[in-house]
Steps between C-alpha positions, in 0.01 A plus 500: 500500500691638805352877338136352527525400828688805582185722370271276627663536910558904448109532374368286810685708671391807391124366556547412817690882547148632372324263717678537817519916424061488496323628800206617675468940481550615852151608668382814538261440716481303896337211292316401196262198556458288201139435344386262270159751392672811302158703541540542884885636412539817590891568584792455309871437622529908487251739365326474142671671230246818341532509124821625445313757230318624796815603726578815587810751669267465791527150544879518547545793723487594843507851636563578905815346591624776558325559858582393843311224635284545802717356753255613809460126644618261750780350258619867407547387104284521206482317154399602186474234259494534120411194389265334233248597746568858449651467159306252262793522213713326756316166380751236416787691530656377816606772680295721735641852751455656864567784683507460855508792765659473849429808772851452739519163659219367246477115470439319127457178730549131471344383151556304191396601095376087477565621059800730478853616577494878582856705481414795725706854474483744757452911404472644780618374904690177640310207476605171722405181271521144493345118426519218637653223263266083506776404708466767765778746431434888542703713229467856567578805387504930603409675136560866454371706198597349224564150594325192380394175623287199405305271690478153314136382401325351787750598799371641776631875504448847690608883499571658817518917485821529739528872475296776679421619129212406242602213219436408197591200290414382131413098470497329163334165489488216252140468445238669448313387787773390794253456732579607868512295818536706824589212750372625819171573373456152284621362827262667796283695278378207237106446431406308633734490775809191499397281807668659790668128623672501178673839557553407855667191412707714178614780710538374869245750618266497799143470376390795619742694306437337177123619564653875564687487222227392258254743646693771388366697152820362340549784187657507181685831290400367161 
């Protein structure tokens, strides 16, 4: 009897295991609003899947990574993504690339991947990087060629181009469409524009600079 019950508790257990191990995918997408009329449906959580009979090399393959960014701006940095906007085949499979470009003293600045970790290498340069942990703390780092580093999913991160030299990193992500937040520009540069008391009250600024500051043609390097 004591056997029975035994078998009984281990396979509740192992349905509530299954049960409690269930979950939602992650998004790969800002949102996905729900509708009860499938005919207006038109996106998917990702992209839909071609006919696997219909694939080709072409849908898996990228070609131009291999050239410098323009970096000609007012950040001094370029990115060039290949994700499964550039690279269909990447569909699914959780994992996406970039290669971003700094001209000396080049700024990656202030933003968050709201879908992905990204572990950055640097090739070429010193890069000065860091994020900034939910409970405020700054970890930082000073990468030379070679080194690696990863900025957990969601954190906001930057790379700073320290040396008087061009740079160039390598970022892996974990999806295949991170998405990218640059927080100055969702900030001051949103459309329409955040309600100027709000960032007066968030920031401690005068009004008048808060106006300045969203008046400005606030830029991405994507």
């Amino acid at each position: 009897m004591k056997g029975v019950h035994f078998l009984a508790a281990f396979g509740l257990l192992v349905l509530a295991f299954t049960l409690a191990s269930a979950f939602d995918p992650s998004p790969l997408q800002d949102f996905c609003v729900a509708i009860n009329d499938t005919k207006t449906g038109v996106f998917v959580n990702g992209k839909v899947c071609k006919d696997p009979k219909l694939a080709t090399a072409e849908d898996f393959f990228f070609r131009g990574l291999n050239k410098p960014g323009n970096t000609a701006n007012q950040l001094g940095s370029k990115v060039t993504p290949v994700n499964v906007l550039q690279m269909p085949g990447l569909n699914t499979l959780g994992i996406s690339l970039a290669r971003i470009d700094f001209a000396p003293y080049g700024l990656n600045p202030p933003h968050t991947h709201p879908r992905g970790t990204e572990i950055l290498t640097v090739l070429e340069g010193t890069l000065y990087v860091g994020f900034v942990t939910s409970d405020n703390r700054l970890i930082t780092k000073v990468l030379y060629p070679g080194d690696v580093f990863v900025f957990p999913i969601g954190l906001i991160h930057f790379q700073f181009n320290v040396g008087n030299t061009n740079a160039v990193a390598l970022a892996g992500l974990s999806s295949q469409n991170p998405g990218v937040i640059t927080i100055a520009k969702a900030v001051f540069g949103s459309n329409p524009a955040i309600n100027p008391n709000v960032l007066v009250k968030a920031f401690q600024l005068d009004l008048n600079i808060v106006k300045q500051l969203q008046s400005k043609l606030w830029m991405d390097n994507n």
